[in-house]
Backbone as CSV, one residue per row, in Angstrom:
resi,resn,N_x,N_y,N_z,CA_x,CA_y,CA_z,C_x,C_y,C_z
1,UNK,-1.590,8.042,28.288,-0.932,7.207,27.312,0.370,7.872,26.914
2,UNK,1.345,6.891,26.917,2.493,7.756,26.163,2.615,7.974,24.908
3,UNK,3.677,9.414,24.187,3.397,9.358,23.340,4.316,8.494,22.241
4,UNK,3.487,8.328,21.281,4.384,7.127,20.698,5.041,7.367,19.510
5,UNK,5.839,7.275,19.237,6.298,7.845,17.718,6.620,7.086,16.809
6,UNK,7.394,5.447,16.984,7.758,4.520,16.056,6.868,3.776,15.830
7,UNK,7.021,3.062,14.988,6.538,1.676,14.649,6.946,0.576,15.253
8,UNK,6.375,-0.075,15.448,6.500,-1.385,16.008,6.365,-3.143,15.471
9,UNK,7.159,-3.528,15.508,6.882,-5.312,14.409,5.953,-6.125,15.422
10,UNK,5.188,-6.739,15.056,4.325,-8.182,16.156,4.393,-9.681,15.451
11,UNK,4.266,-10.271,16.113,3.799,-12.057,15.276,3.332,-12.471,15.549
12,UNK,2.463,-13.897,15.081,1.668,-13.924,15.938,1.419,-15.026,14.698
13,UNK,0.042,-16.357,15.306,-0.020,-17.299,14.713,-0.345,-16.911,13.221
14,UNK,-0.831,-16.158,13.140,-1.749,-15.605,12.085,-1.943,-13.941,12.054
15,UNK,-2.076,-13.521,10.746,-2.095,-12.308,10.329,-2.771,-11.222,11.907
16,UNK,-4.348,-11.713,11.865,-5.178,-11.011,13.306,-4.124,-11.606,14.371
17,UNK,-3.600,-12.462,15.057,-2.974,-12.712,16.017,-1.952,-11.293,16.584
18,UNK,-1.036,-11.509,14.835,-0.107,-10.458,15.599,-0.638,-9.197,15.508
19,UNK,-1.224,-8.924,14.896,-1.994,-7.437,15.015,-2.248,-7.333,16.304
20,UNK,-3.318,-8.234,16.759,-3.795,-8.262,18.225,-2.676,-8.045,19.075
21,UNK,-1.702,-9.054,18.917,-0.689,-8.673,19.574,0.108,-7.506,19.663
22,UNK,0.690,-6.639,18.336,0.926,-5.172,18.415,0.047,-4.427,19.211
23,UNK,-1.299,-4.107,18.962,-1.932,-3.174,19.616,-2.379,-3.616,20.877
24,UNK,-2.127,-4.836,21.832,-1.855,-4.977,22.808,-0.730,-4.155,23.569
25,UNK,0.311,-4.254,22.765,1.528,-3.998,23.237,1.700,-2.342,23.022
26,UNK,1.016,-1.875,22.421,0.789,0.251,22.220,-0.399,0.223,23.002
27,UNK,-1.030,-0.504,22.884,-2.585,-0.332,24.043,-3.340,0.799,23.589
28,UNK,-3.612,0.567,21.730,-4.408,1.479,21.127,-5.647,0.906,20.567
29,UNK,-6.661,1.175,19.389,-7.456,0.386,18.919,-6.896,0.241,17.419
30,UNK,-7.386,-0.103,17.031,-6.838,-0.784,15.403,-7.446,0.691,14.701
31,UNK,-8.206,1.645,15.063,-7.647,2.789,13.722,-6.937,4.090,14.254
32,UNK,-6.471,3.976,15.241,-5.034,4.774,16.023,-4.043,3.485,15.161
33,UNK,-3.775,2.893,14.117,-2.434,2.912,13.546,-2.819,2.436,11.974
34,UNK,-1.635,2.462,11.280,-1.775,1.635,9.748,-1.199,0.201,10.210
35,UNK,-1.593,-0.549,9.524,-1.228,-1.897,9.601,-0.383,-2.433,8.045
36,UNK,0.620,-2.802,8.461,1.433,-2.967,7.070,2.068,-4.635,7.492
37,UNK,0.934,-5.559,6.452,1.621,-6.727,6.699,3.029,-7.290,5.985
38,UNK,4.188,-8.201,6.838,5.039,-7.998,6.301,4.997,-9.606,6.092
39,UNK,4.247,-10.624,6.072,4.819,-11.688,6.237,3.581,-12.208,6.975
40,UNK,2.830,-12.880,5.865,1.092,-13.519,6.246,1.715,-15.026,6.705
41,UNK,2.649,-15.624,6.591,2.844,-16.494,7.855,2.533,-17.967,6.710
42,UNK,3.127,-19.226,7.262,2.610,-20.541,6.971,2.660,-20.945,7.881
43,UNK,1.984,-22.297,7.899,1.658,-23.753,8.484,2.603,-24.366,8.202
44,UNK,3.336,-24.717,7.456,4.211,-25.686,6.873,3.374,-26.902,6.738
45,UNK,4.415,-28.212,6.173,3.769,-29.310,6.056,3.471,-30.125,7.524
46,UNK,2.299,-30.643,7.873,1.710,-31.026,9.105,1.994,-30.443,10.153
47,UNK,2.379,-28.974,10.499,2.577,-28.164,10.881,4.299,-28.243,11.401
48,UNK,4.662,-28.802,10.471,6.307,-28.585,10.947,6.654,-27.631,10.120
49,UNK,7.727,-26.779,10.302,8.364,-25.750,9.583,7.545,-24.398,9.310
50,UNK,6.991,-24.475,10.373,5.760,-23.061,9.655,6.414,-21.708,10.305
51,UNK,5.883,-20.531,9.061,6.430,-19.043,10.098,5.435,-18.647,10.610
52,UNK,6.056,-17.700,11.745,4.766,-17.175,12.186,4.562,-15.817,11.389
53,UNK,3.057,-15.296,11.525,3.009,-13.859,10.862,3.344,-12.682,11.178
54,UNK,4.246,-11.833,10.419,4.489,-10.578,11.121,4.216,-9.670,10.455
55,UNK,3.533,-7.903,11.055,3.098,-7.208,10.402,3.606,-5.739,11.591
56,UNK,4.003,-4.734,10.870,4.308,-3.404,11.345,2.846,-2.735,11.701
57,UNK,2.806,-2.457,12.725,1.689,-1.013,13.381,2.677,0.124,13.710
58,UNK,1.856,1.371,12.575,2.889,2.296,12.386,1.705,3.186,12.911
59,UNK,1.531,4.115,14.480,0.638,5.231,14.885,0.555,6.124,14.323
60,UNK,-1.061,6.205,14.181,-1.242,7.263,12.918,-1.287,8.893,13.534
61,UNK,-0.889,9.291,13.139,-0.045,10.943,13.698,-1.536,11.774,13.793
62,UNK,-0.918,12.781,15.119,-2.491,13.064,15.506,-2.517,14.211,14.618
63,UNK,-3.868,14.538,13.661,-3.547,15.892,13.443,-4.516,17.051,14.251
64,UNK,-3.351,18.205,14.236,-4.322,18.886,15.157,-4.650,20.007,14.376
65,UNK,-6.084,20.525,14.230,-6.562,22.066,13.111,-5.265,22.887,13.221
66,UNK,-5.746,23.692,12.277,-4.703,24.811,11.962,-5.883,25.781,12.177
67,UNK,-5.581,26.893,12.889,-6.495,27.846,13.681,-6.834,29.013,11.816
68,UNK,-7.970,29.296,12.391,-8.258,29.992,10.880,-7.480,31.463,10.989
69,UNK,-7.350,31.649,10.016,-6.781,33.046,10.124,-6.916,34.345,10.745
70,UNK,-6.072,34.939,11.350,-7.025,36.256,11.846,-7.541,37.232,11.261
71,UNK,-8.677,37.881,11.227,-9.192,38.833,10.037,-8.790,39.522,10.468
72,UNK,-8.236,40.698,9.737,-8.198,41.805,10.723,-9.387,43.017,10.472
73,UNK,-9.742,43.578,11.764,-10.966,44.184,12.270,-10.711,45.574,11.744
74,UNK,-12.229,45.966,11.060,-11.718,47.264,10.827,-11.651,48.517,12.240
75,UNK,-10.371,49.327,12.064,-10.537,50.022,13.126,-11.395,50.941,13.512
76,UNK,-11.760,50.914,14.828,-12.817,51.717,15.645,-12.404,52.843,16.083
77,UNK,-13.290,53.964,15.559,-12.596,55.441,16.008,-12.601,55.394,17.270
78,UNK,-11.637,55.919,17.941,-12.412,56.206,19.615,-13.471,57.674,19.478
79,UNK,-14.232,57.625,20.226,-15.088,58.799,20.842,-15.083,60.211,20.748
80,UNK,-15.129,61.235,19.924,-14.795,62.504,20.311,-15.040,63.212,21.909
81,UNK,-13.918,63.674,22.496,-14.427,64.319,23.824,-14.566,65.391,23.228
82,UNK,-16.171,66.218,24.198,-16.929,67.165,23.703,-16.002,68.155,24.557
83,UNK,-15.929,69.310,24.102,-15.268,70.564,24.819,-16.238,70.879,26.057
């Protein structure tokens, strides 16, 4: 998969449409991003004049651990060599 860094706008008949449609188009699942609707869309009157819906899928940033700290070890005498 590539990696993705922006956000992306979709539309779509309806709110799920364009969603569907964004994460079609990143080819992720719906909780690899936030969904920020911008515009839940109308019908208009008898369906003339209607918008379609559009909503931003913004990929949610991978996080990766932060390695624990190193302890540091107490030091080990070396060996006495015997005479």
């Amino acid at each position: 998969m590539a990696e993705m860094e922006r956000a992306i706008e979709a539309t779509g008949a309806d709110v799920e449409a364009a969603v569907a449609s964004g994460l079609a188009r990143l080819g992720v699942d719906r909780d690899a991003v936030e969904i920020e609707v911008l515009d839940e869309g109308s019908r208009g009157v008898f369906g003339l004049g209607g918008r379609a819906a559009r909503v931003r899928l913004i990929p949610k940033l991978k996080t990766v651990p932060r390695p624990a700290p190193a302890v540091p070890s107490e030091p080990v005498a070396a060996p006495a060599a015997e005479p």
